[in-house]
C-alpha positions as CSV (number, residue, x, y, z in Angstrom):
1,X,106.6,91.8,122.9
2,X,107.5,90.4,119.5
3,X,107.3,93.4,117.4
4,X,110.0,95.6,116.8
5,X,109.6,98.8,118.2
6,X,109.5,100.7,115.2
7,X,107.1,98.6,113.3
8,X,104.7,99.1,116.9
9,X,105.2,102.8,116.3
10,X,104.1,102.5,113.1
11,X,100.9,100.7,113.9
12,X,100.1,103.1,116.5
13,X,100.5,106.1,114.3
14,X,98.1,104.3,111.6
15,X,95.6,103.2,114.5
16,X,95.4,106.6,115.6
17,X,94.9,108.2,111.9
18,X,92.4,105.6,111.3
19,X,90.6,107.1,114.5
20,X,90.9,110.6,113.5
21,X,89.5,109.9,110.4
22,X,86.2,107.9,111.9
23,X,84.8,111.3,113.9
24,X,83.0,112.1,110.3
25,X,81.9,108.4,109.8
26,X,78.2,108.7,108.6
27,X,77.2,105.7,110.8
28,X,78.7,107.5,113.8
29,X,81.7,107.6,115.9
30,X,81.5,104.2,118.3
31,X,80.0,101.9,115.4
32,X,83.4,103.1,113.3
33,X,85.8,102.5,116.6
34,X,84.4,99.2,117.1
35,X,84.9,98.0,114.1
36,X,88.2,99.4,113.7
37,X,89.3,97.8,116.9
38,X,88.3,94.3,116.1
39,X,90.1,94.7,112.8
40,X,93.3,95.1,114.7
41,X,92.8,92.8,117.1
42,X,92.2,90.1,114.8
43,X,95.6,91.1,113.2
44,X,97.3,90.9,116.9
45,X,99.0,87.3,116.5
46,X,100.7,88.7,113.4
47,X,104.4,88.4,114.9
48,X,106.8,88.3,111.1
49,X,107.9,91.8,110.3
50,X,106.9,91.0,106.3
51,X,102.9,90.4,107.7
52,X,103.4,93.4,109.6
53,X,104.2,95.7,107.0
54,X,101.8,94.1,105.0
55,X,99.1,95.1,107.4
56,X,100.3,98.5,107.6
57,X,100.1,99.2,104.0
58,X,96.6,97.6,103.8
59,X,95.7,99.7,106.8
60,X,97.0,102.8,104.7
61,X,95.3,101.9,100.8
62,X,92.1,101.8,103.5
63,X,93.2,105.0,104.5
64,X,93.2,106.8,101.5
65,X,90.1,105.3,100.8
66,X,88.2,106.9,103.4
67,X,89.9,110.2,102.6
68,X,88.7,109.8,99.1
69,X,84.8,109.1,100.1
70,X,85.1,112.1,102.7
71,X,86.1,114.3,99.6
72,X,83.5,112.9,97.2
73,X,80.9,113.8,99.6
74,X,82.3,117.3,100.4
75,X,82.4,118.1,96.6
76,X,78.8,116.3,96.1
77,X,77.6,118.8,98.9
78,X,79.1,121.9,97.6
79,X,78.2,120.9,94.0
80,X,74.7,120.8,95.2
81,X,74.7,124.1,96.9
82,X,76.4,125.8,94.3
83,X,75.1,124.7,91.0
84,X,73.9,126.8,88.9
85,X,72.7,125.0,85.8
């Protein structure tokens, strides 16, 4: 095992977020997984600790992105129930 282990913990953690996250994915849970597994996997020969981090904070600006369309579509939804113009 090449990477250190808190750098593996660290990927783990964001894997498993990124997981979490997909159970609202509009085009459904398994299309999500399977696309974020082969986006890890192709980032599995990644063995310098500067590539790793670097792939950790892309993971996370991807993240927040998600986050950020899940709330755009909750206040879209309430906005359209709600408004009263």
């Amino acid at each position: 095992m090449a990477t250190t282990p808190p750098l593996r913990h660290q990927v783990i953690r964001i894997y498993k977020e990124l997981l979490f996250l997909g159970r609202d994915y509009p085009l459904g849970y398994d299309y999500y997984r399977t696309r974020l597994h082969k986006a890890f996997a192709s980032q599995r020969q990644l063995t310098n600790d500067e590539d790793i981090k670097k792939g950790i904070a892309r993971a996370e600006f991807v993240k927040k992105e998600i986050e950020a369309l899940y709330y755009l579509k909750r206040y879209r939804t309430l906005r359209q129930r709600y408004d009263v113009t």
